[in-house]
Short mmCIF file of the C-alpha atoms (twelve columns), coordinates in Angstrom:
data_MODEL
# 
_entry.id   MODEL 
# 
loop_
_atom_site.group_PDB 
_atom_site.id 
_atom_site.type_symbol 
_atom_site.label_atom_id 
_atom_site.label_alt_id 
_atom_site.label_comp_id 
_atom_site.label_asym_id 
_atom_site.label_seq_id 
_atom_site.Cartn_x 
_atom_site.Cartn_y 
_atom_site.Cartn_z 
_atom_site.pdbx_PDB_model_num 
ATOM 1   C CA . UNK A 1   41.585  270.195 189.944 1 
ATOM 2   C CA . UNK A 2   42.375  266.820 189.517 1 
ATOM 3   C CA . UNK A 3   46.008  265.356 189.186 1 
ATOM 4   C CA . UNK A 4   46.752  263.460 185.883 1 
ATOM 5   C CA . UNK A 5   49.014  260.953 185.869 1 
ATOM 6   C CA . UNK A 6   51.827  263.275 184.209 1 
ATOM 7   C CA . UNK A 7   51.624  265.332 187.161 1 
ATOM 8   C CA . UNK A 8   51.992  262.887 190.193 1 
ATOM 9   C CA . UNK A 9   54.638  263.613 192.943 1 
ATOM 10  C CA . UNK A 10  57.062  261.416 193.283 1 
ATOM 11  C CA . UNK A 11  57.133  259.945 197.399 1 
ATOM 12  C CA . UNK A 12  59.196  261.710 200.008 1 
ATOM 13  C CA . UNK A 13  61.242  258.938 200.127 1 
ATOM 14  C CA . UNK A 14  62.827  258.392 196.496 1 
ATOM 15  C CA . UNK A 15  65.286  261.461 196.858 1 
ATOM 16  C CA . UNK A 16  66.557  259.609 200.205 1 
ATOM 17  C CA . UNK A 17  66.642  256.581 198.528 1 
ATOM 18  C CA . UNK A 18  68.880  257.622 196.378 1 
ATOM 19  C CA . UNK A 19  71.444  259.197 198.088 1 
ATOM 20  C CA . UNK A 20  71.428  256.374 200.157 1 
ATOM 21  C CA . UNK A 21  72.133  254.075 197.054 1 
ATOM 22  C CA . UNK A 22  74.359  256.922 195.714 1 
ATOM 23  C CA . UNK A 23  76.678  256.560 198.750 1 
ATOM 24  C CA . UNK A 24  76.581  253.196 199.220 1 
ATOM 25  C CA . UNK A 25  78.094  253.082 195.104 1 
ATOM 26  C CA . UNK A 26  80.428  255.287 196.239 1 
ATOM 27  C CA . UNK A 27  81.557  253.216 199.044 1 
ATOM 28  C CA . UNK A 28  81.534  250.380 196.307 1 
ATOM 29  C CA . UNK A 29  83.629  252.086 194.270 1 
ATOM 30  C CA . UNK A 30  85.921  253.700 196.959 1 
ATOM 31  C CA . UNK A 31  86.400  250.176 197.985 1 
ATOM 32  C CA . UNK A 32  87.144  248.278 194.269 1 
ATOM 33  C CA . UNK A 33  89.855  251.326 193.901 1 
ATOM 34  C CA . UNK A 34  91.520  250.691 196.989 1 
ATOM 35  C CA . UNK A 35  91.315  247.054 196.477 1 
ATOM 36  C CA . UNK A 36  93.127  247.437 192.840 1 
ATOM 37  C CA . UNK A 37  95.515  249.865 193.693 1 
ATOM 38  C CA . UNK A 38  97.012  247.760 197.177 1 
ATOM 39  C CA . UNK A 39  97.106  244.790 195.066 1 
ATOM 40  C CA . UNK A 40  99.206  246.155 192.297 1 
ATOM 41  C CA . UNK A 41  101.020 247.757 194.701 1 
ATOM 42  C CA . UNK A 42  102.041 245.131 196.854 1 
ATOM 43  C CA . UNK A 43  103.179 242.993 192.823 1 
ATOM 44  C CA . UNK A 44  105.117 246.133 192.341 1 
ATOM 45  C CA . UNK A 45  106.448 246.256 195.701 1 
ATOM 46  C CA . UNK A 46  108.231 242.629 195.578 1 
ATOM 47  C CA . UNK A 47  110.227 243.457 192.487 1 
ATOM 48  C CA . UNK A 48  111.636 247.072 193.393 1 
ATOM 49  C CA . UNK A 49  114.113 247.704 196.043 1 
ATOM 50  C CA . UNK A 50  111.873 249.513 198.126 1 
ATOM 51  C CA . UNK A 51  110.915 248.754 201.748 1 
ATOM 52  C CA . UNK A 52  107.919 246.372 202.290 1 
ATOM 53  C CA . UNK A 53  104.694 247.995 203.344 1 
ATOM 54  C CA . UNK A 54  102.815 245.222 205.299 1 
ATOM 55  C CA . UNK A 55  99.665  247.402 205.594 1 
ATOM 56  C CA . UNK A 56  98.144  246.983 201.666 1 
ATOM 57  C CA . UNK A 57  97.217  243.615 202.673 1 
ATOM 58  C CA . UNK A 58  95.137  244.142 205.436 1 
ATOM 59  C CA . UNK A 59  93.536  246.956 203.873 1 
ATOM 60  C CA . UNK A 60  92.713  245.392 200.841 1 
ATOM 61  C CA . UNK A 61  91.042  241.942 202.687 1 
ATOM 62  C CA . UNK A 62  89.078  245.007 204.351 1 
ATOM 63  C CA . UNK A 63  87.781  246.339 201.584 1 
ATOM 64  C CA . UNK A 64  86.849  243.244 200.095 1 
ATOM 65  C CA . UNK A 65  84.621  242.686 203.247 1 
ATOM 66  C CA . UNK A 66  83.206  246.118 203.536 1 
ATOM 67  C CA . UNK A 67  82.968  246.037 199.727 1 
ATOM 68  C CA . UNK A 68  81.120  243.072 199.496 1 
ATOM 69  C CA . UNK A 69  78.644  244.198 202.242 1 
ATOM 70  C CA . UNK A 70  77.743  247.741 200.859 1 
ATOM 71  C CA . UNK A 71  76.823  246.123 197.550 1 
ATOM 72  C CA . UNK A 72  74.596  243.470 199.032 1 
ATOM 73  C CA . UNK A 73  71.800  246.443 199.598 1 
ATOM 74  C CA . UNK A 74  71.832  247.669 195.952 1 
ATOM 75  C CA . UNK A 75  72.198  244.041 194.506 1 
ATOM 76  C CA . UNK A 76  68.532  243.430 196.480 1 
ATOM 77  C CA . UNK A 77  66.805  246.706 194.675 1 
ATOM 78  C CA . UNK A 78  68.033  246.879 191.213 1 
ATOM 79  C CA . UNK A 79  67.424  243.066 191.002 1 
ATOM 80  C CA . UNK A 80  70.920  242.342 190.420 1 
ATOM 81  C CA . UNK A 81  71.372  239.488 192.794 1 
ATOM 82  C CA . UNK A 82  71.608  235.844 192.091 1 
ATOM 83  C CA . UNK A 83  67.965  234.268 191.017 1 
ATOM 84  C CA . UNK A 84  66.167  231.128 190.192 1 
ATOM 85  C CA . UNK A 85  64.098  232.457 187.675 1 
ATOM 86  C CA . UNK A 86  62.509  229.425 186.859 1 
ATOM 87  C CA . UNK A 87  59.488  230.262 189.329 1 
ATOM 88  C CA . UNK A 88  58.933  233.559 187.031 1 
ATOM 89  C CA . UNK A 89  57.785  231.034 184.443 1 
ATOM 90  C CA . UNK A 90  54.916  229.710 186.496 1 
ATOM 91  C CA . UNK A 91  51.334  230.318 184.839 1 
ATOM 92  C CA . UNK A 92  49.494  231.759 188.044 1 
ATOM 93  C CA . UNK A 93  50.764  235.422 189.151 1 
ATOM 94  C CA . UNK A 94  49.418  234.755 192.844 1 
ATOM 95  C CA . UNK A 95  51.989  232.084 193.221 1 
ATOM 96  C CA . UNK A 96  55.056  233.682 191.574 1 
ATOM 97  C CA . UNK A 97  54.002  236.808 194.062 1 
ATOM 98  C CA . UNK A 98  54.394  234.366 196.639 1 
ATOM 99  C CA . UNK A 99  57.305  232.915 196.016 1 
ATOM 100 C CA . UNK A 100 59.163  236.013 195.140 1 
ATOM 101 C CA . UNK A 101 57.875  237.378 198.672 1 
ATOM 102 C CA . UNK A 102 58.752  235.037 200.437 1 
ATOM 103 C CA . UNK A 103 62.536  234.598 199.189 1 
ATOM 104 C CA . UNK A 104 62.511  238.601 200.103 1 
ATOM 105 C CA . UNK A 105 61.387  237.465 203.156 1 
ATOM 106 C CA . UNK A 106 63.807  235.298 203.699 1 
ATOM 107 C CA . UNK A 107 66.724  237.631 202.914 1 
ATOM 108 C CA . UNK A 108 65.624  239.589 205.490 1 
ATOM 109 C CA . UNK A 109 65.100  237.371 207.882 1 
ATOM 110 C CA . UNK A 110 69.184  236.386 207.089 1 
ATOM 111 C CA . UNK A 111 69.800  240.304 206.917 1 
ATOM 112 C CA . UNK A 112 68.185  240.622 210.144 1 
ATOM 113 C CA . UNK A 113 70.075  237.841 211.864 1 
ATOM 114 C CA . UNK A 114 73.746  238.970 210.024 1 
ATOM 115 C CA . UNK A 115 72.834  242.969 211.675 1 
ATOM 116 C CA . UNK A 116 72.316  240.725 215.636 1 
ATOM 117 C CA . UNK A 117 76.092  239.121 214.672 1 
ATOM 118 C CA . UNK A 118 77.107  242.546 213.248 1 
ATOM 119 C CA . UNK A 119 76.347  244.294 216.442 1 
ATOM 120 C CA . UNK A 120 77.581  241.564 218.914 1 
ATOM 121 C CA . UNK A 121 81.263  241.764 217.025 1 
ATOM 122 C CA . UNK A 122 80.871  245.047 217.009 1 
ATOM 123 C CA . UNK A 123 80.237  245.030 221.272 1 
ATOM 124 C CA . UNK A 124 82.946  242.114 221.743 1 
ATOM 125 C CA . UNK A 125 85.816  242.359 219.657 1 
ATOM 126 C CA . UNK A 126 87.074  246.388 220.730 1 
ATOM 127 C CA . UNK A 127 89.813  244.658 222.643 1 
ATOM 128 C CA . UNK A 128 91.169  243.045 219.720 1 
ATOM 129 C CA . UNK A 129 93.681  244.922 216.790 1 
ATOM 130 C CA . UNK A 130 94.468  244.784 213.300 1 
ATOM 131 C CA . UNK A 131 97.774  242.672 213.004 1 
ATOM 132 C CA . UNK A 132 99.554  245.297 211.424 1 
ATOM 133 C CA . UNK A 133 97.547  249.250 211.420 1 
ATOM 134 C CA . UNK A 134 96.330  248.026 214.958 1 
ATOM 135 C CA . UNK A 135 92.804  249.797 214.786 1 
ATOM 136 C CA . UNK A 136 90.390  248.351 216.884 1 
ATOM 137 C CA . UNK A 137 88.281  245.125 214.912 1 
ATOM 138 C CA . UNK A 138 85.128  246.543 216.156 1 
ATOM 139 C CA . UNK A 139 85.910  249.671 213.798 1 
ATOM 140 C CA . UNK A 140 85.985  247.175 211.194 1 
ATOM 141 C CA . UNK A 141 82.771  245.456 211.600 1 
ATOM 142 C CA . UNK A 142 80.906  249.060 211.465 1 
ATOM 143 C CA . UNK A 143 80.867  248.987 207.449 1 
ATOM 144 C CA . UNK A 144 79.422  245.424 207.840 1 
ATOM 145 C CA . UNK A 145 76.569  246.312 210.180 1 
ATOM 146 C CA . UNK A 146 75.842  249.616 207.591 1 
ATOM 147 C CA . UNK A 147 75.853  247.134 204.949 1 
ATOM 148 C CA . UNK A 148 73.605  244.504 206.182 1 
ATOM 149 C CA . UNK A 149 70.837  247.054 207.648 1 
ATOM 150 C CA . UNK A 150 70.562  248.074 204.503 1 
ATOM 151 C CA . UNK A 151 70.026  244.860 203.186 1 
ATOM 152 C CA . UNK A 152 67.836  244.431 205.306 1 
ATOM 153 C CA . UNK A 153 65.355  247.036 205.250 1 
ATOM 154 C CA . UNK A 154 65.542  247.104 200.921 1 
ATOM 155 C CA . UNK A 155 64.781  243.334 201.417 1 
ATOM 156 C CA . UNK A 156 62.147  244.371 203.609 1 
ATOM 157 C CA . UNK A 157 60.676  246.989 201.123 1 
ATOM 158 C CA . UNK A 158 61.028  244.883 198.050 1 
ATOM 159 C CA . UNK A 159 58.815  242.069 199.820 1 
ATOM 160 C CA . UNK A 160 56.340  244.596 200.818 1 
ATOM 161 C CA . UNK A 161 56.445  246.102 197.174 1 
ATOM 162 C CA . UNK A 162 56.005  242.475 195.440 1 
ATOM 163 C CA . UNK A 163 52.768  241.676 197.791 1 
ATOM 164 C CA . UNK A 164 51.083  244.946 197.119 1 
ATOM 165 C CA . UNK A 165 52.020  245.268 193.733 1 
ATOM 166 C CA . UNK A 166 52.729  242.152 191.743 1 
ATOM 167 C CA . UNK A 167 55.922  240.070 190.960 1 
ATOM 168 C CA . UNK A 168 59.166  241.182 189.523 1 
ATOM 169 C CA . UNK A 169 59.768  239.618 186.121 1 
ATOM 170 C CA . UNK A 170 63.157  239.795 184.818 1 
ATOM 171 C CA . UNK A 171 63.732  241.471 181.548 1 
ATOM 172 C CA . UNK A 172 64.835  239.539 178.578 1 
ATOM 173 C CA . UNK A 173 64.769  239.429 174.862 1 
ATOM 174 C CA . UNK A 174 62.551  237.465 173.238 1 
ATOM 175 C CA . UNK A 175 64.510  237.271 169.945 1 
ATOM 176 C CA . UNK A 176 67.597  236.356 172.023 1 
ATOM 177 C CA . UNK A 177 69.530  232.685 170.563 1 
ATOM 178 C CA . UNK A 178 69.703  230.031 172.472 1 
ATOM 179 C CA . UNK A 179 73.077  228.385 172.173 1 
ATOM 180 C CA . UNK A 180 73.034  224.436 171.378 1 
# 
């Protein structure tokens, strides 16, 4: 017996995959929520006679890092980072397949570089505490170095994937207007 096409497996790593993405939504989300709720929070806060909680701040700049590192991963899979997509217009295949390789490989060469910082924070900075919760900055930084392995490996992956199998062209409608 012969597999048809209908009847491939899928590769032991997609399920991974996409828990790993799964999660790393979650920790999007978890983080856009906490973000939004400390911010009204602290706007409500200065107009009621309540006692000042100094903590929303810090939380919220937080999550705006950690946020803005757990997204980076996703961003680099489902294509939904920034793009000069002028290259995608190019007439030879080989050269856009190039290009878009090499830009992968260049965001993971950055990735690469952010996880060395990541971990040398990470090693140097226990001594030092949060102004106000006073938890260790190194506890901090953890999010970031999850964040940036991950963007570096899917970088990784999507350059590999490009080579072997052809560019990445963006999807858009043809009968789309162009404004004036």
């Amino acid at each position: 017996m012969t597999d048809s096409p209908a009847h491939r497996t899928k590769p032991f790593w997609q399920p991974l995959v996409r828990v790993l993405t799964a999660i790393e939504v979650a920790i999007g989300v978890l983080c856009i929520l906490a973000i939004l709720v400390l911010v009204f929070f602290q706007a409500v806060q200065r107009y009621l006679p309540i006692e000042q909680v100094a903590w929303t701040g810090e939380v919220s700049r937080f999550a705006l890092v950690w946020l803005t590192f757990s997204a980076a991963g996703i961003l680099i899979t489902t294509r939904g980072h920034i793009a000069l997509e002028i290259v995608d217009a190019a007439r030879s295949r080989l050269f856009v397949r190039i290009v878009q390789s090499g830009a992968m490989l260049i965001v993971a060469a950055v990735a690469i570089m952010l996880v060395v910082e990541a971990l040398a924070l990470i090693d140097s900075q226990g001594i030092l505490k949060s102004a106000v919760l006073r938890i260790p900055m190194s506890w901090v930084y953890i999010p970031v170095l999850i964040g940036v392995v991950s963007t570096a490996i899917r970088s990784l992956i999507q350059a590999v994937q490009i080579a072997v199998t052809g560019p990445v062209f963006s999807e858009f409608d043809d009968d789309a207007e162009v404004a004036p």
